[in-house]
C-alpha positions as a Python dict, from the first residue, in 0.01 Angstrom:
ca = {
    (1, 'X'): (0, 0, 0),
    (2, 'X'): (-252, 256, -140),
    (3, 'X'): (-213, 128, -510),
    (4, 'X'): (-172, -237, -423),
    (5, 'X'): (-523, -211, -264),
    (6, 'X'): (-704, 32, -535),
    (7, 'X'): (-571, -257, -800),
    (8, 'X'): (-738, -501, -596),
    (9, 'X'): (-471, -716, -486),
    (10, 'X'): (-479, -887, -144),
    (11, 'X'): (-289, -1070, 133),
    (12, 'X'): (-193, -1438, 81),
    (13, 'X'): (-494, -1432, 394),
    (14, 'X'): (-737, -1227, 174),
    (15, 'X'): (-713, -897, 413),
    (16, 'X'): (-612, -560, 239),
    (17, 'X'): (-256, -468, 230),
    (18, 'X'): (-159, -245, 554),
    (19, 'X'): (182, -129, 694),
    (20, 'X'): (265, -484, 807),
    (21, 'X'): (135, -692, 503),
    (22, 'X'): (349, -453, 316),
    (23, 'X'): (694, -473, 533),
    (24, 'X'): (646, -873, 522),
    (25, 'X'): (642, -860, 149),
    (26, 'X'): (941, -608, 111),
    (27, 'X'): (1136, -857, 365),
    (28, 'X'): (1046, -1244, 202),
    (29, 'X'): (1105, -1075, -124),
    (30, 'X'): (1445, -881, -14),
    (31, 'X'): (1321, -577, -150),
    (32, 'X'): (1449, -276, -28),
    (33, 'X'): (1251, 47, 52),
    (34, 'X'): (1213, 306, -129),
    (35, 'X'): (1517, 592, -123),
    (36, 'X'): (1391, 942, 65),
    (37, 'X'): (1537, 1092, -270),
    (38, 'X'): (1352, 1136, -616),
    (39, 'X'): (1576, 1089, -930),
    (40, 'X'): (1750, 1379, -1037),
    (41, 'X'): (1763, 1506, -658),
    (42, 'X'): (2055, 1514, -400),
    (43, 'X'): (2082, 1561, 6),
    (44, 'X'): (2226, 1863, 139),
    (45, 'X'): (2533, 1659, 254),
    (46, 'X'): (2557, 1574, -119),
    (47, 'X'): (2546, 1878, -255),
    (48, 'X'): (2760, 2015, -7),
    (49, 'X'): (3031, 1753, -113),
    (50, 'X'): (2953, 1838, -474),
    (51, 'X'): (3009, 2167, -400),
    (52, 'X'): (3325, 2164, -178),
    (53, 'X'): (3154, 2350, 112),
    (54, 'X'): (3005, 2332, 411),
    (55, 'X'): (2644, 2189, 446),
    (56, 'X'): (2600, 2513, 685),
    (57, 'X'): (2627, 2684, 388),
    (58, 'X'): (2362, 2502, 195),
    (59, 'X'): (2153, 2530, 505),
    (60, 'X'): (2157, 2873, 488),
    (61, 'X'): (2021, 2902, 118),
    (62, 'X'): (1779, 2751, 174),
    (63, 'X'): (1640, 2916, 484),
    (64, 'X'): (1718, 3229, 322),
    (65, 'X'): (1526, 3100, 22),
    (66, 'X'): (1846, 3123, -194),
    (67, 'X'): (1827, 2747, -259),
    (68, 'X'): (1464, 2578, -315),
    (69, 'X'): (1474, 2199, -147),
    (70, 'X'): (1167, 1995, 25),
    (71, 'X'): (1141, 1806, 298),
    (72, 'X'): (1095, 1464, 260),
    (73, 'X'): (921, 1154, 421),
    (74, 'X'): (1151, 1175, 730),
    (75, 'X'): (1160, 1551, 702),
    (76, 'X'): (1504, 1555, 575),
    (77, 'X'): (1580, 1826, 287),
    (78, 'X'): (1572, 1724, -93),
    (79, 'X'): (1745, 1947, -337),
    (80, 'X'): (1676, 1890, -684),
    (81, 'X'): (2000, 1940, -831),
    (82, 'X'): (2038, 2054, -1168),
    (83, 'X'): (2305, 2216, -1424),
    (84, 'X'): (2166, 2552, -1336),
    (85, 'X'): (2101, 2557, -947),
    (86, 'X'): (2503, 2387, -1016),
    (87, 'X'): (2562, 2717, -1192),
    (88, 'X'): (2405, 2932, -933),
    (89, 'X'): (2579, 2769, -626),
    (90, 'X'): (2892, 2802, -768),
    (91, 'X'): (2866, 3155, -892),
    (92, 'X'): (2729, 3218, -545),
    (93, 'X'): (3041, 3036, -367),
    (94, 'X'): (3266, 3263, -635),
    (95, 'X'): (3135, 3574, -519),
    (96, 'X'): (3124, 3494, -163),
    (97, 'X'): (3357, 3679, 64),
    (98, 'X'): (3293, 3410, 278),
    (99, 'X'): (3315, 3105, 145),
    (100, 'X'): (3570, 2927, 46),
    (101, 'X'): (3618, 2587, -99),
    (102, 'X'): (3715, 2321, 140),
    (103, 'X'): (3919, 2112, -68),
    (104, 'X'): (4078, 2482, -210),
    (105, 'X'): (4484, 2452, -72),
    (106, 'X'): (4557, 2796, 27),
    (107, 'X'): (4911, 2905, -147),
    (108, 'X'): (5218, 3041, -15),
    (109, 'X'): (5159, 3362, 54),
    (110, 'X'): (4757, 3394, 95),
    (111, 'X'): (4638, 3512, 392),
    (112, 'X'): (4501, 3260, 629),
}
């Protein structure tokens, strides 16, 4: 909305683009609004997934300041995932005495 209207583009009415203009646009055109995530950047169910733990988990780096993230437009958490935060969450999960993986089968024998 912002850049439409400091290019100086207008409605098919001649009015600045607002909210509305712009969500009338978006649905005659079918085109869809933009993702809460920036490339290169996954949720914390993601990375949980990813990971093969617990989003708790994630949660908890990141309070703890373990794991950096953002918040985005709708205040949900962005982590932008790369080969080394990869590297540190899993060498954080290996040294963990208490995490385990989720999708880790526990062998005959292992404690439960």
């Amino acid at each position: 909305m912002t850049r439409l209207n400091a290019a100086g583009h207008r409605t098919g009415k001649d009015r600045q683009f607002d909210i509305d203009a712009v969500q009338w646009v978006r649905h005659v055109h079918k085109i869809p609004t933009p993702g809460p995530l920036a490339p290169g950047e996954l949720s914390v169910a993601q990375a949980a997934d990813r990971l093969g733990i617990s989003a708790d988990a994630l949660y908890y780096w990141i309070k703890a300041g373990h794991l950096p993230a953002r918040r985005d437009t709708g205040n949900r958490l962005a982590i932008a995932w790369t080969d080394d935060i990869e590297a540190a969450c899993r060498t954080r999960i290996a040294t963990s005495g208490h995490l385990t993986r989720k999708s880790q089968p526990i062998t005959a024998g292992e404690a439960v």
